[in-house]
N, C-alpha and C positions, 0 to 999 in steps of 0.2 A: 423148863421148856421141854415139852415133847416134841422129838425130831416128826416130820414129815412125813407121811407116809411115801412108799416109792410107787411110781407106778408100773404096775406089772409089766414087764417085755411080751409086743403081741407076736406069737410065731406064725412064721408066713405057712401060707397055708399049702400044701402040695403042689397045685395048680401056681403057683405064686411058683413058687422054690421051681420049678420046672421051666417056667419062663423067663426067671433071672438068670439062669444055671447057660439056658441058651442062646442068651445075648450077653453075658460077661463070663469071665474064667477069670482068674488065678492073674494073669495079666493084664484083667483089661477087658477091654471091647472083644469080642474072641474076632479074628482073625478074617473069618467070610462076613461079617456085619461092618466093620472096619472099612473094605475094600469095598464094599454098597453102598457106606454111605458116604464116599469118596467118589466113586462114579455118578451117586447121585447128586453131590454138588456139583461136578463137572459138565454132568449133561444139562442140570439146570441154569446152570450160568451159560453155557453154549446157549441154551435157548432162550432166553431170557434177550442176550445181546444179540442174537439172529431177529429176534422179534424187534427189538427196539432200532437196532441197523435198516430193516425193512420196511417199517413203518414211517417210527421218525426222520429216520435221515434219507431215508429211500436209496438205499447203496444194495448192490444183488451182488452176487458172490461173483467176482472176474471168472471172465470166459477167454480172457487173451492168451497169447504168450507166457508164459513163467519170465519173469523177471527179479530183477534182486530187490526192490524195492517192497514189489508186492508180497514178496516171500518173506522178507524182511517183518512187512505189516501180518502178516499170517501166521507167521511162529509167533514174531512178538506178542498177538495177542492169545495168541493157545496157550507159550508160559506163561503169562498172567495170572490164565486161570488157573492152571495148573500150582504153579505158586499161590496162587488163593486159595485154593482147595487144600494141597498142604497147609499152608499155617491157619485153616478151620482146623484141621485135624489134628495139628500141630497144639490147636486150644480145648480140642474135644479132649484129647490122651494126654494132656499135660508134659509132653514132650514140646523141646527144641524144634523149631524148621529143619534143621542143622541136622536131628536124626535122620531125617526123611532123605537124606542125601545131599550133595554139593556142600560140606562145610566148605566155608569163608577162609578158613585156616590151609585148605589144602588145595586150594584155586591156583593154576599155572604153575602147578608144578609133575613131575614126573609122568605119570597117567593122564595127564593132560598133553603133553607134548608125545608122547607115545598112541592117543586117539587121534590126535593130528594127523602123526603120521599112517598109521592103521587106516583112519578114513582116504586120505587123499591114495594112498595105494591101492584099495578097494574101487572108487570112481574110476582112476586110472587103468586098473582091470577091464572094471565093466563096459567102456568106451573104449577101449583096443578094442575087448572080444568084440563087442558091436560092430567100430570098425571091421575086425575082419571077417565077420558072418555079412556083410555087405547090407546091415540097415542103418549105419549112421556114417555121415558123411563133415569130416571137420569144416571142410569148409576154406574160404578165406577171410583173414585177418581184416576186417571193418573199421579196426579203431589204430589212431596212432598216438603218441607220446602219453599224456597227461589224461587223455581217454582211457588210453588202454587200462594205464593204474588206477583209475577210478573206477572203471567197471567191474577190473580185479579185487578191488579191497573192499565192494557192494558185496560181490558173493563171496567174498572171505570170509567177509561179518555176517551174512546171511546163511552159509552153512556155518560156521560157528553158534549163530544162535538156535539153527535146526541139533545139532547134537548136543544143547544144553539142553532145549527142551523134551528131547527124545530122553536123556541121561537122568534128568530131575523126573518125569513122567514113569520112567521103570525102574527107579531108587523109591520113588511113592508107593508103586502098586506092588514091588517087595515087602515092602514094610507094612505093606495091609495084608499078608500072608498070613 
């Protein structure tokens, strides 16, 4: 038996080697192409479901009040994508969701109850200072018992899910550095 011949290795040609060099490194996707084509799922799926919202269900973007519900529906569906767009990226770099930030493991604990607090201190600032520069005005109490804590734990969950998606969004676009 005569073995096989092998087939020669073709080497990439300058122009080749130059265009591989500047869409992957030593890591990976290098870092500026990573975060582009992270932005660019993100803005295509925005549009995509702005289109289909539009079209087929004929819903236009609210023009009322802020409310907890609505905020609720509007974060909710920004992390989704957000969360989509990581675990695309997550299957593009053969990394964990997990890297990209928010492990599972470290949910409600320490950093989490110190954002808590950091945020609600912050709100708390900027609605005195308001108050006392004389453009926001509290108001009077609208709701009693069973109202009140309902409305309360609307925007509870409504900023809590505004600084999950804020938190998982600049834990992403770190890690496409």
């Amino acid at each position: 038996m005569y073995p096989l011949p092998s087939k020669p290795q073709r080497r990439a040609k300058p122009l080749e080697r130059f265009i591989a060099n500047a869409f992957v490194g030593r890591g990976g996707i290098r870092a500026g192409w990573r975060l582009a084509i992270f932005l660019a799922i993100v803005v295509g799926l925005i549009a995509g479901l702005s289109f289909i919202a539009r079209t087929v269900f004929h819903v236009n973007p609210p023009t009322g009040p802020m409310e907890p519900l609505s905020l609720l529906h509007n974060e909710g569906v920004a992390f989704l994508i957000i969360l989509f767009a990581g675990w695309v990226m997550s299957k593009i770099e053969h990394r964990r969701i997990a890297d990209y930030g928010l492990p599972m493991r470290r949910a409600f604990q320490g950093q989490f109850w110190l954002g808590i607090l950091f945020g609600f201190a912050a709100i708390t600032v900027l609605l005195g200072s308001m108050r006392l520069a004389g453009v926001f005005r509290f108001g009077t109490i609208g709701l009693r018992g069973s109202e009140l804590l309902e409305y309360g734990a609307l925007w509870g969950l409504a900023f809590l899910l505004v600084g999950v998606f804020e938190e998982f969004l600049f834990a992403v676009m770190r890690s496409s550095r």
